[in-house]
C-alpha positions as CSV (number, residue, x, y, z in Angstrom):
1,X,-11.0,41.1,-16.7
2,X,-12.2,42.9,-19.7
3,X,-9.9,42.2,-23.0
4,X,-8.0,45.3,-23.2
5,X,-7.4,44.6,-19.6
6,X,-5.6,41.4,-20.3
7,X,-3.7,42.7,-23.6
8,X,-2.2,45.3,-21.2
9,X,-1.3,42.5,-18.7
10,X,0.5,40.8,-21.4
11,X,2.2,43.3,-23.1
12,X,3.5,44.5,-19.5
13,X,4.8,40.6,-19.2
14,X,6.4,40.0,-22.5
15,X,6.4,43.0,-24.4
16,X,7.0,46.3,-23.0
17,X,10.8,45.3,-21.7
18,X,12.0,43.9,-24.9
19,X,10.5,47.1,-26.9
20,X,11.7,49.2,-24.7
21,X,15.5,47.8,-25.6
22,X,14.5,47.3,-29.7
23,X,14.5,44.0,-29.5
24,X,11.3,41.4,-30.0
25,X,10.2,38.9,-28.1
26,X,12.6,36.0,-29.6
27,X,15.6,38.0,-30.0
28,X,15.0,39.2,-26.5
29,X,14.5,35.6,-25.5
30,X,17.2,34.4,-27.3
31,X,19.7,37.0,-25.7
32,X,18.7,36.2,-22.6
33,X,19.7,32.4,-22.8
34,X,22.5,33.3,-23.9
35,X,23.5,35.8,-21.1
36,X,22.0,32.6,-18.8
37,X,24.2,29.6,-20.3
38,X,26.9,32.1,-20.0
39,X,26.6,33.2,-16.6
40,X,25.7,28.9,-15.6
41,X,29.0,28.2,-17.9
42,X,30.8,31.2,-15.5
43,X,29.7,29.4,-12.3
44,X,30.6,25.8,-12.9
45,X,34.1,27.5,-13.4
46,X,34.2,28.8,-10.7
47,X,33.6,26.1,-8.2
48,X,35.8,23.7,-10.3
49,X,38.7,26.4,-9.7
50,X,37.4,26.9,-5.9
51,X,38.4,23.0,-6.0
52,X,41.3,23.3,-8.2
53,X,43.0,27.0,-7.7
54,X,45.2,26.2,-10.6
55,X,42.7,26.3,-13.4
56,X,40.0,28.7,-14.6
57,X,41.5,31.2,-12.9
58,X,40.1,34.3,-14.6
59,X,37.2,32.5,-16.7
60,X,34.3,33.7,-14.5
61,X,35.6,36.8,-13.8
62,X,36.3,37.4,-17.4
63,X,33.1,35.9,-18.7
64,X,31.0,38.3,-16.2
65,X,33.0,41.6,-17.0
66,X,31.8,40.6,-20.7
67,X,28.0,39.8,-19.9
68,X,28.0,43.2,-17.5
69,X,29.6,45.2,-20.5
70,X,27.2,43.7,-23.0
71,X,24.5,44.5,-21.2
72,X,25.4,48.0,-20.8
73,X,25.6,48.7,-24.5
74,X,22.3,47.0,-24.6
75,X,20.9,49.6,-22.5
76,X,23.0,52.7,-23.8
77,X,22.2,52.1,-27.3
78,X,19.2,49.9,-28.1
79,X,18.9,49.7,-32.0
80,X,22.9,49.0,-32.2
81,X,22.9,45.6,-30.4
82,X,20.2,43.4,-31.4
């Protein structure tokens, strides 16, 4: 594969998405293991409350509404939430 074929490759892997929301690379990145600890945070909640009904009752629903809406402003308005 010819150089510029390989630069395109890459920038289709790691670049393209990130630029297309105004973000880099790291902050991209760094959003996104956030959103991930989150969402891993969200689901040990929720099987300790399918276990225990009594606590974390609205924690993973609450902490997905919040991921969803973040995400949504993300897409609606790029340059405002890096």
């Amino acid at each position: 594969m010819a150089a510029s074929g390989r630069k395109g490759v890459l920038n289709k892997l790691f670049l393209d998405h990130p630029h297309s929301l105004g973000m880099s690379w790291g902050s991209h990145g760094a959003g996104a293991l956030k959103v991930g600890f989150q969402l891993i945070g969200a689901g040990c909640a929720a099987i300790i409350h399918a276990l225990i009904p009594g606590v974390f009752g609205e924690t993973a629903s609450g902490v997905v509404t919040r991921v969803y809406e973040h995400i949504q402003r993300t897409r609606s308005n790029p340059a405002d939430d890096k």
